[in-house]
C-alpha positions as CSV (number, residue, x, y, z in Angstrom):
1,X,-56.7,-0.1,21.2
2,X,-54.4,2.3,19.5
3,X,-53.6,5.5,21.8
4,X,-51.1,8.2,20.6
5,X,-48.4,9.0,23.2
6,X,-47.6,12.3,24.0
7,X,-44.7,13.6,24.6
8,X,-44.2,14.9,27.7
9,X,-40.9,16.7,29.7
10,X,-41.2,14.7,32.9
11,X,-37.8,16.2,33.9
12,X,-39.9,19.4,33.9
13,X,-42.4,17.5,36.0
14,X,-39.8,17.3,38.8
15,X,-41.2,20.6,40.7
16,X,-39.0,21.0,43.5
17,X,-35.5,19.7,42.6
18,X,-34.5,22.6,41.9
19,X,-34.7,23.6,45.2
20,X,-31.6,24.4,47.2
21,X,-30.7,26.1,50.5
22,X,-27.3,28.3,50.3
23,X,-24.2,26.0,50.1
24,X,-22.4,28.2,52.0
25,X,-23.9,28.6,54.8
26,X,-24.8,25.8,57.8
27,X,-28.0,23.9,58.3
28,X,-30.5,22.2,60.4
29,X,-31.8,18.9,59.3
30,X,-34.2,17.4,62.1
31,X,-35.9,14.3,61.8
32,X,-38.6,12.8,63.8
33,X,-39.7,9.2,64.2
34,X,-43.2,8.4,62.6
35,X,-45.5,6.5,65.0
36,X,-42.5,5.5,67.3
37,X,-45.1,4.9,70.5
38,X,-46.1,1.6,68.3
39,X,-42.7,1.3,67.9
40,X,-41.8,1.4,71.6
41,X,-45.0,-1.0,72.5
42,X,-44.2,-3.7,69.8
43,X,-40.5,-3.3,71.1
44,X,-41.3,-3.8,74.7
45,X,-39.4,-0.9,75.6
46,X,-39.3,0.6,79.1
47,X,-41.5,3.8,80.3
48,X,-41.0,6.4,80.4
49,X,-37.1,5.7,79.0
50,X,-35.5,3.1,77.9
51,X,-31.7,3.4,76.9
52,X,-31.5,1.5,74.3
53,X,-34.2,3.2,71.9
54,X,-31.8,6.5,72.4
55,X,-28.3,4.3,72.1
56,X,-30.7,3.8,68.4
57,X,-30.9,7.0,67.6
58,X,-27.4,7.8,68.0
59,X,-26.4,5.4,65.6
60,X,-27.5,7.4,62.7
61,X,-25.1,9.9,63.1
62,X,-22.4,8.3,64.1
63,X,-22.2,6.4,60.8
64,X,-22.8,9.6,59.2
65,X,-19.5,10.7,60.6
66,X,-18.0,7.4,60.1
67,X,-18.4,7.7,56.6
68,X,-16.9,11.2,56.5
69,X,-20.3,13.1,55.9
70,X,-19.7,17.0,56.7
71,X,-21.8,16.7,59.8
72,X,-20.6,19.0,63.2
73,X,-22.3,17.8,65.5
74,X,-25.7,15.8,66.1
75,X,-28.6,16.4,69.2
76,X,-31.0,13.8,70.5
77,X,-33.9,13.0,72.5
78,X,-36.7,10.9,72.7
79,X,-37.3,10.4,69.0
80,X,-36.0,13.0,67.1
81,X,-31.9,14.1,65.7
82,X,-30.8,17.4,64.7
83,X,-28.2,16.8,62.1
84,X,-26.0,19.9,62.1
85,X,-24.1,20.3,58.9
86,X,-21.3,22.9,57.9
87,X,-20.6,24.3,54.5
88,X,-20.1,23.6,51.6
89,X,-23.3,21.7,51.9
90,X,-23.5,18.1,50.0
91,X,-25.2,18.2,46.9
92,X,-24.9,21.8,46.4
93,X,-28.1,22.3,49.0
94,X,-30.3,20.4,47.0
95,X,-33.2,20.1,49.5
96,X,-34.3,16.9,48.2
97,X,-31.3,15.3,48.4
98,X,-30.7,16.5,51.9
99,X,-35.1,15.5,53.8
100,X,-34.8,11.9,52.0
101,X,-31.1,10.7,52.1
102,X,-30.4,11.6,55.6
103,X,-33.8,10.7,57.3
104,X,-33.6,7.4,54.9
105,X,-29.7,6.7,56.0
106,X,-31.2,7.0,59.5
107,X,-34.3,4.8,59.1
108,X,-32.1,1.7,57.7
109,X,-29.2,2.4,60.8
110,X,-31.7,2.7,63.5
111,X,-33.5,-0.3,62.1
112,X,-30.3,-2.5,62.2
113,X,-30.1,-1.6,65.4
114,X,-33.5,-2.5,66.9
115,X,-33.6,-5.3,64.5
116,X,-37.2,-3.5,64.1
117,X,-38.4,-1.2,60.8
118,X,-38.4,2.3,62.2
119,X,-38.6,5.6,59.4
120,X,-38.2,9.5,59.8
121,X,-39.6,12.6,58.0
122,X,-37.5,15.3,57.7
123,X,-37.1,19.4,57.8
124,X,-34.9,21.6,56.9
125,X,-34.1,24.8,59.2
126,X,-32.2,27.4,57.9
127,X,-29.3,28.9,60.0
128,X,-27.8,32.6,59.6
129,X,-25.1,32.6,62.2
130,X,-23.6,31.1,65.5
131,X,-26.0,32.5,67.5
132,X,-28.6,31.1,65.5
133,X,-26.5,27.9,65.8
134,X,-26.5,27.8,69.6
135,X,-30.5,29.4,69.8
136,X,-31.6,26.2,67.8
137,X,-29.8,23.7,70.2
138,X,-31.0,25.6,73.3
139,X,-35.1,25.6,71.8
140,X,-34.8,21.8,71.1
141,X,-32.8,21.2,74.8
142,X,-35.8,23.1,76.2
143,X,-38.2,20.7,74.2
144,X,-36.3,17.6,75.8
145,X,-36.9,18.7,79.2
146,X,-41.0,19.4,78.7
147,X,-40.8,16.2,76.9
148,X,-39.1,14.4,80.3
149,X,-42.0,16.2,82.2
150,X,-44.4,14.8,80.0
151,X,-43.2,11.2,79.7
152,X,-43.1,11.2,83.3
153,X,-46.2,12.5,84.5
154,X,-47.6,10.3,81.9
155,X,-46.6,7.2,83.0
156,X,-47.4,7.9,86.7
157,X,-51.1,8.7,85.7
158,X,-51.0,5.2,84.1
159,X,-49.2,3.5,86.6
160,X,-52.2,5.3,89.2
161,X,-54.7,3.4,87.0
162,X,-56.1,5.8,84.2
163,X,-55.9,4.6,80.5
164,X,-53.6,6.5,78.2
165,X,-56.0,8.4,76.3
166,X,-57.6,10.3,79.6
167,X,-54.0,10.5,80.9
168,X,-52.9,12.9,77.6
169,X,-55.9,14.8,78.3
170,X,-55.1,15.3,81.9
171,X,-52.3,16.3,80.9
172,X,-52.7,18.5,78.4
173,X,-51.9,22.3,79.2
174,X,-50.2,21.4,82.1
175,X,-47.6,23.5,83.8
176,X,-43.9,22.6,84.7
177,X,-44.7,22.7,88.4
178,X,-47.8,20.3,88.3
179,X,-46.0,17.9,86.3
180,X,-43.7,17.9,89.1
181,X,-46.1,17.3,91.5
182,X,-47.5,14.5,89.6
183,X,-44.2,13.0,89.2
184,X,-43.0,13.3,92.8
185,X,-46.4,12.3,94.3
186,X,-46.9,9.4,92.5
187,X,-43.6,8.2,91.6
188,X,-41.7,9.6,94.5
189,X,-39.2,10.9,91.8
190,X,-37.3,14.2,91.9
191,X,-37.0,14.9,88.5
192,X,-34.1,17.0,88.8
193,X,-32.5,13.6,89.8
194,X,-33.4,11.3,86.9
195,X,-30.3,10.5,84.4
196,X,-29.1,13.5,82.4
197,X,-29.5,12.3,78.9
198,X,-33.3,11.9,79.6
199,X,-33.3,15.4,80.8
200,X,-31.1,17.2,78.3
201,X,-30.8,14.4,75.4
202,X,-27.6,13.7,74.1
203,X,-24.9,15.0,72.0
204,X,-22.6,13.1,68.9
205,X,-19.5,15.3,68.2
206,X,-16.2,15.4,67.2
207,X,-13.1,15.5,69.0
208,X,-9.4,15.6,68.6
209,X,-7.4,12.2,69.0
210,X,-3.8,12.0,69.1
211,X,-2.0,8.9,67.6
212,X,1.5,7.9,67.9
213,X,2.8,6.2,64.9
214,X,6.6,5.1,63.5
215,X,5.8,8.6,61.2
216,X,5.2,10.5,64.2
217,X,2.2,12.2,66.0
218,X,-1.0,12.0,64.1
219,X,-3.8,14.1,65.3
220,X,-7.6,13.1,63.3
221,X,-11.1,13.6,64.8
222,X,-13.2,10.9,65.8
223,X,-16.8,11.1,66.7
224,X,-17.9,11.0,70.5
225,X,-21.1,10.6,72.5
226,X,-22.2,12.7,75.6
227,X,-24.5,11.5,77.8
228,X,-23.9,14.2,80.3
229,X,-24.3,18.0,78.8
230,X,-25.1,21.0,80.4
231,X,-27.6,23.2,79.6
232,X,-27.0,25.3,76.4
233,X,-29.0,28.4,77.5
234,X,-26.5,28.9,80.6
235,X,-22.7,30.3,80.2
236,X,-21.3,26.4,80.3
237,X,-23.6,25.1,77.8
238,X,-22.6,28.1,75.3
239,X,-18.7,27.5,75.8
240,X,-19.3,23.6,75.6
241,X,-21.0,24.3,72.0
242,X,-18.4,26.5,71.0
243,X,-16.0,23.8,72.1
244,X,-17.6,21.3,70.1
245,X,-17.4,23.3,66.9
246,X,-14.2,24.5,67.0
247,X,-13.1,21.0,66.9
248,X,-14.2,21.3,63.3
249,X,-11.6,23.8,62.3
């Protein structure tokens, strides 16, 4: 069967890679895990934490920085990382480049280190200024303490006896204080005492690092976790973020 071919731009056909955020400003790239509660059953991983998915996660940007990505500094709870990245932005902001290289960089770290096939989706948030900056971080701090709540209360209505479906619907709606009661009456946990990186998640930055060489003193940055922060929306938490960047100029 003869069939004429016609010629079509399929360059054209390429609808959004022409789509950029400004290069000279910073951004937000978040990714999330896609169906990581398979991921932690199939894994065997501990409830309602288990170090080792986070110690995972924080992989990701860690080679990032490694590699000498312009990343400033990375946030990280349960299964989700907010990549923070300074101008100029790579690729000149092409959004494309920035929702599939850096969740698909993650997915093959992350992997390695679960010896397990994990992905992310990506987004792309748009920031304006410091306070934007430090009003992100705070938000998603304040989403890893309802998600301790939850993950808690959870797993003591599980532990009680009630399957997990009827537990997320218990659940549902529920206010800080009675997932503390939940918690504490089941579990006999305070959960102002669990471990701080299940409360407030955990930060990858940069610090300073002097070395002492026949040449003399040579001062690089070198990427750090923190598995004790303080709460961003309180005076400490602002001057620790501000820290933390201004190791980047």
């Amino acid at each position: 069967m003869n069939a004429s071919i016609r010629s079509v731009d399929w360059k054209e056909r390429e609808i959004f890679s022409g789509l950029r955020v400004p290069s000279d400003a910073p951004v937000m790239v978040r990714i999330d895990g896609w169906r990581f509660h398979k991921v932690a059953d199939e894994l065997g991983l501990e409830r309602p934490f288990d170090r080792r998915l986070i110690e995972a996660l924080i992989q990701a940007p860690l080679s990032l920085m490694r590699m000498g990505f312009p990343l400033a500094l990375s946030f990280a709870f349960s299964d989700e990382i907010s990549f923070l990245i300074y101008p100029p932005i790579p690729w000149s902001g092409r959004v494309e480049k920035l929702i599939s290289v850096i969740p698909s960089h993650s997915s093959a770290i992350v992997s390695m280190f679960l010896n397990y096939p994990v992905c992310f989706d990506a987004r792309i948030i748009i920031l304006r200024d410091l306070d934007e900056i430090l009003g992100y971080l705070s938000w998603r701090q304040s989403e890893a303490w309802r998600n301790a709540l939850n993950s808690y209360a959870l797993f003591a209505l599980e532990r009680s006896g009630m399957n997990r479906e009827d537990a997320v619907k218990e659940l549902r709606n529920r206010k800080a204080d009675s997932l503390h009661d939940i918690i504490f009456t089941k579990l006999g946990i305070n959960i102002a005492t669990v471990p701080s990186w299940q409360r407030r998640g955990v930060i990858v930055r940069k610090r300073y690092e002097e070395k002492h060489c026949e040449s003399g003193k040579v001062v690089r940055r070198v990427p750090e976790v923190d598995w004790d922060i303080p709460l961003f929306s309180t005076p400490e938490g602002r001057d620790y973020l501000l820290e933390a960047l201004r190791a980047l100029e």
